[in-house]
N, C-alpha and C positions, 0 to 999 in steps of 0.2 A: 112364595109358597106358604101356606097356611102351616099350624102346627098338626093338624089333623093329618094335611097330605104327607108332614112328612117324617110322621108318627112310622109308618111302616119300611121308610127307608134307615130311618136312626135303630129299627131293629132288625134289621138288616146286617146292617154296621156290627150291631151288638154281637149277633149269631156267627157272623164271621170275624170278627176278633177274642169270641173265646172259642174257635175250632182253632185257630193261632196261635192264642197260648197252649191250650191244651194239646196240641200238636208240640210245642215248644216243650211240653212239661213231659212229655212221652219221651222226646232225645235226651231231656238231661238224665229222666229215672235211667232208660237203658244205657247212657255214659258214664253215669256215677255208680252202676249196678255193674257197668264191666270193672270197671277200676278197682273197687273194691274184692271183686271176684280172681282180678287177676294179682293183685297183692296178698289173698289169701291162698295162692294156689304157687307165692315163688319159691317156699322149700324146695318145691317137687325141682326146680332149676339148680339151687344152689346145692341140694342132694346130689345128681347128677353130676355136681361138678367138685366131689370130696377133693378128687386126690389132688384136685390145684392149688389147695389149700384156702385159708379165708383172706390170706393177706392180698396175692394174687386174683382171687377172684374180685378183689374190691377194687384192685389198682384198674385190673380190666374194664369191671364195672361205672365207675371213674372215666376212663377214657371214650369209651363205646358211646355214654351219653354224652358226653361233651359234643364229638361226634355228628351223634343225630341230632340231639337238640342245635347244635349249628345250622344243621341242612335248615332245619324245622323253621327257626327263625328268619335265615338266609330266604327262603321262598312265601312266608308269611307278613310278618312286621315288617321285616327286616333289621336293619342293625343300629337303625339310631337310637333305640331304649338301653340295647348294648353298650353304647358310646356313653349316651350319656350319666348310666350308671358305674362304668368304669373309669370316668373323670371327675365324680364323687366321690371325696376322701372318705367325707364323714360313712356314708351309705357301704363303701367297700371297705370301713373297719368292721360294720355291724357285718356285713357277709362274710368275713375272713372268721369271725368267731361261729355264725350259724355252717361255715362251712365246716369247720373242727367239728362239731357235735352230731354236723352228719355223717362223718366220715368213722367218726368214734361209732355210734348207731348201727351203723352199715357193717361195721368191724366186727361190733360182737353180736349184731343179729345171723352172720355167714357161719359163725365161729360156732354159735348155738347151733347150728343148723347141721355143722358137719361132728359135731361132739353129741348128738343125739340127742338136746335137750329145747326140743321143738317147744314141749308143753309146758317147758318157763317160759318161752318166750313168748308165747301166746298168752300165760296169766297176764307178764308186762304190757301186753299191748291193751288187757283187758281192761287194767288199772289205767292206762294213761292218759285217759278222759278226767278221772278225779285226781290224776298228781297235777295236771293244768289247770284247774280250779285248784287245787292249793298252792301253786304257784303264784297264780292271782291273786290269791289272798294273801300272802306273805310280799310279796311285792309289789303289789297296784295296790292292797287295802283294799281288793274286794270284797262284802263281806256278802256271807251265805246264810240263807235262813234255817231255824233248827232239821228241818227234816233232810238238810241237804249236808249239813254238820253229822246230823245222825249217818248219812252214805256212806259219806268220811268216815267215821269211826266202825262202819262194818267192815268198810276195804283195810284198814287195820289190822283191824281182828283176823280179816282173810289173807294177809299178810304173813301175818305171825303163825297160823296155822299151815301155811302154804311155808313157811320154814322149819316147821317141827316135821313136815310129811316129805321134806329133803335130808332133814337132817344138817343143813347149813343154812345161813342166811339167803333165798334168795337173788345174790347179786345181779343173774343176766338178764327177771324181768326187772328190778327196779332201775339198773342199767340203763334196759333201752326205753322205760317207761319216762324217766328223767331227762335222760339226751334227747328225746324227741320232742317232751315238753319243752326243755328248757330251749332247745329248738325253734321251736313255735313260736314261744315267747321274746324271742329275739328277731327269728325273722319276718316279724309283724313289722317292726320297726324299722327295716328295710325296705321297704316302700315300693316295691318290683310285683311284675306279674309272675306266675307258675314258673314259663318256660325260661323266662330270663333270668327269674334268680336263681333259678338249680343249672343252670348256663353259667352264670357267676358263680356260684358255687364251684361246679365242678372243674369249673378255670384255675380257679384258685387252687385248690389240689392236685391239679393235675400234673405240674414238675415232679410233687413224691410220687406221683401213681406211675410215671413213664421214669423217673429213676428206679423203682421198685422192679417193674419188667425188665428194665437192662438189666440192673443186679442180680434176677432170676434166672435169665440168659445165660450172664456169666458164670452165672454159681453152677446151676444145675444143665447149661445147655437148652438145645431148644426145647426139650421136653413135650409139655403138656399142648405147646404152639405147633408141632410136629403131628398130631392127631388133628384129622380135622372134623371128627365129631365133635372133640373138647374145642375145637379152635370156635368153630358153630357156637357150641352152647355159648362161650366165653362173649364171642361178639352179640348173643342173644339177652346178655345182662343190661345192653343198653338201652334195647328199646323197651327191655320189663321192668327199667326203672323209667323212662320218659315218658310212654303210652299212656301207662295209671296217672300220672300226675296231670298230662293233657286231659283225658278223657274226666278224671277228676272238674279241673277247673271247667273245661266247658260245662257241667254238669251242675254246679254249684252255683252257675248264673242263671240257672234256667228252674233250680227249684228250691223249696223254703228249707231255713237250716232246721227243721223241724223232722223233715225225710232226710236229709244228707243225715241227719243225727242217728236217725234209726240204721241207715247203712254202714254208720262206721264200726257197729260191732259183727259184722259180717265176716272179716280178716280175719279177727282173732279165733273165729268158731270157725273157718274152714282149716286154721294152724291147728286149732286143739283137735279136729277129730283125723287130718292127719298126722298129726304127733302118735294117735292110737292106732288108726286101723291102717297106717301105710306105712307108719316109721318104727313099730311096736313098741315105744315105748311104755312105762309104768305108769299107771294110776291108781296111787293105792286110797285108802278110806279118807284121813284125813288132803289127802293134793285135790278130793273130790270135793270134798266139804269146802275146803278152799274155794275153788272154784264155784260153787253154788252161793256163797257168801257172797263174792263180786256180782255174780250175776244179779241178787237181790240186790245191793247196794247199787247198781247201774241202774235198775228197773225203778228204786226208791228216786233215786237222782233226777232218771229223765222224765219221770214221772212228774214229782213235783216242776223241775222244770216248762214240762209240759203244759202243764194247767198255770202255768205261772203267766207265758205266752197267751193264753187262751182268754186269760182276765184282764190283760192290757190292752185286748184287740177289742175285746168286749165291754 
């Protein structure tokens, strides 16, 4: 066959492998669009579930995914990635420490959430893009160019006025803006997929989390497990922590970190406008200003980053 003849087959070819991707790129946006949606919408769960307290709800939390992400695995992979990651010393020291820092995160994101202080914890998550670039930079030596150093020093500034408009230091967003960095930055180095490493994770914790429930048993009786709207919600923390994380990963193969980028400050702006108009909390002039600081400092960030992408492709 000549090249002329087979000039209209090759684009053929062409037009139906990008209706493929572009199909492709349509399930990641609406997977990583849910994911995102549904982490910005779990106050409204852990609200619900004050009186169980944050200790409680996290041991639940903890167990519930273990759980499902079992079944998950159990009917997908299966359990050889499991095997072979829990007969790696080195790999299950790096997960026993990313397991701590989630479980710390998880503690005082609940804790936030039933002490009314939704709207630090949403500054935290706002900043915890640029405390992982300084992360980076203090321990890999990455270094950043001035207008990305300048972000950094707005999120500073937005810091320190985000403490003056408290009247205390900040501590539950830099808290969870650090543990979830420091997080990240660890379990890169873990070498596992989504669902196996928060499987290994929540393994790993999960003796305190089911001695935590007996202890609560015996202390207080069967309590809040004796309702079974609470018992619902309680076993509904599993799958609001496994679904985002699946729905996440499948979402992040199928599109460029240039979009995931722009959906990850989605979370924190469905916390802050329920922090206001569902939890009533305060925002007075300066916690505004704060907030408006990050937001510029985010938009300097991903901006420059943006065109930074855009000159290495080009």
């Amino acid at each position: 066959m000549t090249l002329p003849e087979q000039a209209p087959e090759l684009a053929a070819e062409s037009v139906t492998q990008r209706r493929a991707d572009a199909a492709e790129t349509r399930k990641g946006v609406v997977a990583a669009l849910s994911a995102y949606l549904l982490w910005g919408f779990l106050p409204i769960l852990f609200h619900l579930l004050d009186q169980a307290g944050s200790v409680l709800i996290v041991a639940e939390r903890t167990l519930w995914s273990l759980v499902l992400l079992a079944a998950f695995i159990a009917f997908t992979a299966g359990f050889s990635e499991i095997r072979s990651v829990l007969a790696d010393f080195r790999r299950m020291r790096v997960i026993a420490v990313s397991a701590v820092l989630l479980l710390c995160n998880w503690l005082l994101y609940v804790w936030a959430v039933e002490t009314e202080q939704v709207l630090e914890a949403s500054f935290g998550y706002f900043i915890n893009p640029l405390v992982s670039v300084a992360i980076g930079m203090v321990f890999l030596g990455e270094r950043q160019n001035r207008v990305q150093t300048f972000a950094i020093a707005i999120a500073i500034v937005a810091i320190l006025i985000q403490a003056a408009g408290i009247g205390r230091v900040p501590l539950i967003a830099l808290g969870l803006a650090f543990s979830f960095g420091f997080y990240g930055f660890i379990r890169k180095t873990a070498q596992t997929g989504p669902a196996t490493g928060l499987f290994a994770e929540t393994l790993v914790v999960a003796p305190l989390a089911m001695g935590y429930v007996i202890f609560d048993i015996v202390r207080n009786g069967v309590g809040v497990h004796a309702d079974p709207t609470l018992m619902l919600l309680l076993i509904a923390t599993g799958p609001a922590t496994a679904v985002p994380l699946l729905l996440f990963a499948f979402g992040v193969r199928r599109l460029r970190l240039t979009t995931i980028g722009m959906f990850q400050y989605l979370a924190p702006s469905i916390q802050f406008l329920l922090a206001i108009l569902m939890f009533g909390e305060e925002l007075n002039s300066l916690r505004l200003l704060s907030f408006a600081l990050i937001w510029v400092s985010l938009i300097v960030f991903s901006w420059d980053s943006y065109s930074q992408r855009r000159r290495m492709v080009a």
